[in-house]
C-alpha positions as CSV (number, residue, x, y, z in Angstrom):
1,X,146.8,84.8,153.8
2,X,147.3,83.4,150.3
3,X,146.7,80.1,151.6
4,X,142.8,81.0,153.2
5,X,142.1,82.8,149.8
6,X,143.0,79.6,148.1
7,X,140.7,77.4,150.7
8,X,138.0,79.6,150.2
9,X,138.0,79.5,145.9
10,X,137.8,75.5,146.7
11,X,135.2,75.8,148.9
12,X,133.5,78.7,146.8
13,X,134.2,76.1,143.5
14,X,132.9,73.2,145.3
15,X,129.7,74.5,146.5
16,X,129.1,75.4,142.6
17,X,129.5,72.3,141.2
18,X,127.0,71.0,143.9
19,X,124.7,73.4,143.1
20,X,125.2,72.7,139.2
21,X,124.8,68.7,140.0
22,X,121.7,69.9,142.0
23,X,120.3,71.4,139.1
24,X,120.7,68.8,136.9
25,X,119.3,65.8,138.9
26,X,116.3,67.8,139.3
27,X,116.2,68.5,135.6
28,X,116.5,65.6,134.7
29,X,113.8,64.1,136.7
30,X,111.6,66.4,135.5
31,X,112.1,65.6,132.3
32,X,111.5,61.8,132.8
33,X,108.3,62.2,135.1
34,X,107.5,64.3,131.6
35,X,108.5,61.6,129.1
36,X,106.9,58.6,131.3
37,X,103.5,60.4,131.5
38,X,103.4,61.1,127.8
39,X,104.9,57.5,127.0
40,X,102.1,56.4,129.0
41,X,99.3,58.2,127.3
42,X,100.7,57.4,123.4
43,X,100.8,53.6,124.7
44,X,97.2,53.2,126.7
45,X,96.1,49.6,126.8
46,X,93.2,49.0,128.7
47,X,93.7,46.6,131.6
48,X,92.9,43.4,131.4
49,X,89.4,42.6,132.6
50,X,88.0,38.8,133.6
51,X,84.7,37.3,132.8
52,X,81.9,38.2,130.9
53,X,81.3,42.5,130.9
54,X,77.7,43.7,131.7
55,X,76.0,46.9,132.4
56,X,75.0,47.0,136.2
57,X,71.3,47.4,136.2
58,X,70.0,49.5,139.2
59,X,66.9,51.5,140.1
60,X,67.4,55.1,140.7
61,X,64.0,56.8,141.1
62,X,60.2,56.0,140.7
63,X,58.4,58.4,138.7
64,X,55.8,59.2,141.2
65,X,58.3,60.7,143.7
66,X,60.8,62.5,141.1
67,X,60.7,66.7,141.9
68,X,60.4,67.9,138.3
69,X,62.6,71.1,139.7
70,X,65.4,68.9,141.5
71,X,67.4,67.4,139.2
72,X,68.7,63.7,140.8
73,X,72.4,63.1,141.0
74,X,73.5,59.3,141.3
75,X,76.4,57.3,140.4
76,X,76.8,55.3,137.4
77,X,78.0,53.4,136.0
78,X,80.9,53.3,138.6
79,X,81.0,54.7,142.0
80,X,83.0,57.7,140.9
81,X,81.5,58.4,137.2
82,X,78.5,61.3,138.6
83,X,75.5,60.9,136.3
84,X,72.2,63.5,136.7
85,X,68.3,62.5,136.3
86,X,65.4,64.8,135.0
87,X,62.2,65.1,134.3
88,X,61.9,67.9,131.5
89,X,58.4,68.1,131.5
90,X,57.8,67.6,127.9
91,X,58.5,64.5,125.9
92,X,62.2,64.2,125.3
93,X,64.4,62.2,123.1
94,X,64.7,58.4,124.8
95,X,62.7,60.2,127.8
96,X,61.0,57.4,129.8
97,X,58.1,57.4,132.2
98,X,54.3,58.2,131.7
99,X,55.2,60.9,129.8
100,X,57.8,60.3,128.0
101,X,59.8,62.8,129.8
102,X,62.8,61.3,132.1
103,X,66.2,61.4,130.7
104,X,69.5,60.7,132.3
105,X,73.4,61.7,131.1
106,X,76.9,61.5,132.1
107,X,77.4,64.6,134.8
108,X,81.0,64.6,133.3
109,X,81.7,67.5,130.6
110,X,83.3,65.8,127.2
111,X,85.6,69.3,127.3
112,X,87.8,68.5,129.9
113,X,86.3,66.5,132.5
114,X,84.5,69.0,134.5
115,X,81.7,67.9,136.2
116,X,78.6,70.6,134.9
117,X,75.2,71.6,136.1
118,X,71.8,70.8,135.6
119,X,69.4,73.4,134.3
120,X,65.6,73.8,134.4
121,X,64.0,76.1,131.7
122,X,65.0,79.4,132.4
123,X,67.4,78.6,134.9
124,X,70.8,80.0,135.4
125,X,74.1,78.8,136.7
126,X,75.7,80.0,139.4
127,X,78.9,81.5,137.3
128,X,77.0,83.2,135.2
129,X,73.4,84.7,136.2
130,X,72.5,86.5,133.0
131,X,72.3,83.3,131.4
132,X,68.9,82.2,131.0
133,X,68.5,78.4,129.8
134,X,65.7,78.3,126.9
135,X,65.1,74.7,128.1
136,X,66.3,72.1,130.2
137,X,69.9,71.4,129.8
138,X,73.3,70.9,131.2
139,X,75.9,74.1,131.6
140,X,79.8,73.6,132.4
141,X,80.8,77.1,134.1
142,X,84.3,75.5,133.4
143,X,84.3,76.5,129.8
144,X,80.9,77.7,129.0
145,X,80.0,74.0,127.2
146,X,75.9,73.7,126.8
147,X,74.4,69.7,126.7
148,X,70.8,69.7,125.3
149,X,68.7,67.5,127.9
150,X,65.8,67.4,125.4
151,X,67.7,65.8,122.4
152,X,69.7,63.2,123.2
153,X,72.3,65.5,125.1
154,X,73.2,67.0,121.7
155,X,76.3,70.1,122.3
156,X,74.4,73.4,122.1
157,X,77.6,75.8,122.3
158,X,80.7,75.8,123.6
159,X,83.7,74.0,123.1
160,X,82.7,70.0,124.1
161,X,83.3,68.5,120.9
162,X,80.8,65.7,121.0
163,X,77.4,64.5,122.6
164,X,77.3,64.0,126.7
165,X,76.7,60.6,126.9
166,X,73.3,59.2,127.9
167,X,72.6,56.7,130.5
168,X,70.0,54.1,129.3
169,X,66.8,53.8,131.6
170,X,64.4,51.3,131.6
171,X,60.2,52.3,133.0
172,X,58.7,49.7,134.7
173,X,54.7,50.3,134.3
174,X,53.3,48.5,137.2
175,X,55.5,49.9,140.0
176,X,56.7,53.4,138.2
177,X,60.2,52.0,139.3
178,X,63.3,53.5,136.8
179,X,66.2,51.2,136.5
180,X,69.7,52.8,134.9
181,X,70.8,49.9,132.5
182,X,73.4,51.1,130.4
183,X,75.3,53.9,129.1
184,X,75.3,55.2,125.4
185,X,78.1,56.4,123.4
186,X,80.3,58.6,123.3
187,X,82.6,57.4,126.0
188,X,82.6,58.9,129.3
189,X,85.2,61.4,129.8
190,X,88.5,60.1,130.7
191,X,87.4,56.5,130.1
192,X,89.3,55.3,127.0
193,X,89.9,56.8,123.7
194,X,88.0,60.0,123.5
195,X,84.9,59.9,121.7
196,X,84.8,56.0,121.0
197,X,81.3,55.0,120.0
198,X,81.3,51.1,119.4
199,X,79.1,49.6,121.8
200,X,81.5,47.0,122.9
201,X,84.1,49.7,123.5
202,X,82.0,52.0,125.3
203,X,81.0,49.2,127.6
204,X,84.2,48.1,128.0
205,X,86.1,51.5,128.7
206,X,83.8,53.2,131.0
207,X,83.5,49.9,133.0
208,X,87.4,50.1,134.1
209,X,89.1,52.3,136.2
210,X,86.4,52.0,139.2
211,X,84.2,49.5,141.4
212,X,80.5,49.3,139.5
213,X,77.7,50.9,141.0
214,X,75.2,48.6,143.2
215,X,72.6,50.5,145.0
216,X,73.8,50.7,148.2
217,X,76.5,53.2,146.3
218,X,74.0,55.1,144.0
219,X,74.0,57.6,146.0
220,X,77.0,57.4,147.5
């Protein structure tokens, strides 16, 4: 009798410590996957990149066939970075066209990365229908952040702490054609340091981490 009492404490004792060793290892790796991420964010370098950098220059739209209440969603600059095109109706900071009046931003929210939506004066977005939009802008139902399509996709409210980025379009007068040429600062979201604003580094951080738009992907 004494001697199963005694087998079962070892075998009682022995599962413990497994358990405990268990519990540990998995601590443990927690806590590294933990450390390594936030190594990895403290230490960012960008990767290295070959050859000369440059803007990919695509046409997105003609004028004469744009829907004035259907904003356009393409890619750019990369395949994955969601930009949005509108007319606004009115002349508009940087607007292009005969008018004066086609802008273009990032579609990604400088908050957190959410991508937001496109509004037409008066419009409201789907997560929150008693809000009317005094004029075209962008709303992230994320977070409540509000992008000012008219200027220069100024921050109306909410908690984005700087500008949505603007895509650079170039008119063509003799075909109506509208060509995406660059991107503007502030950084896209998620594309190197947050909010960096020299031109060389905003061409160089949101060109990484993707395959650059060509037509044939604009849409994609």
């Amino acid at each position: 009798m004494a001697g199963a009492q005694e087998e079962n404490k070892e075998t009682l004792q022995e599962g413990r410590r497994s358990f405990l060793k268990l519990v540990l290892t998995l601590g443990a790796g927690a806590t590294a996957a933990s450390f390594i991420s936030m190594f990895r964010l403290l230490t960012y370098i960008p990767p290295p990149q070959g050859g000369t950098l440059a803007w990919p220059v695509v046409k997105v739209a003609n004028a004469s066939t744009l829907d004035p209440s259907a904003p356009l969603r393409f890619n750019y600059p990369l395949v994955d970075t969601p930009s949005i095109l509108i007319k606004v109706g009115y002349p508009a900071e940087n607007g292009v066209g005969p008018d004066s009046d086609i802008v273009a931003f990032s579609g990604i929210c400088q908050h957190l990365g959410c991508f937001y939506s496109p509004l037409l004066a008066g419009g409201s977005p789907k997560c929150n229908s008693n809000f009317r939009a005094a004029a075209p802008q962008g709303y992230c139902c994320c977070h409540g952040g509000q992008y000012d399509f008219v200027h220069g996709g100024a921050v109306i409210s909410g908690p984005p702490p700087r500008p949505v980025p603007r895509v650079i379009l170039s008119y063509d007068d003799s075909t109506g054609d509208i060509y995406a040429t660059g991107m503007s600062a502030p950084t896209i979201f998620g594309h190197g340091p947050p909010g960096t604003s020299d031109p060389n580094g905003v061409l160089k951080y949101d060109l990484q981490g993707g395959d650059l738009v060509t037509e044939a992907t604009l849409f994609s």
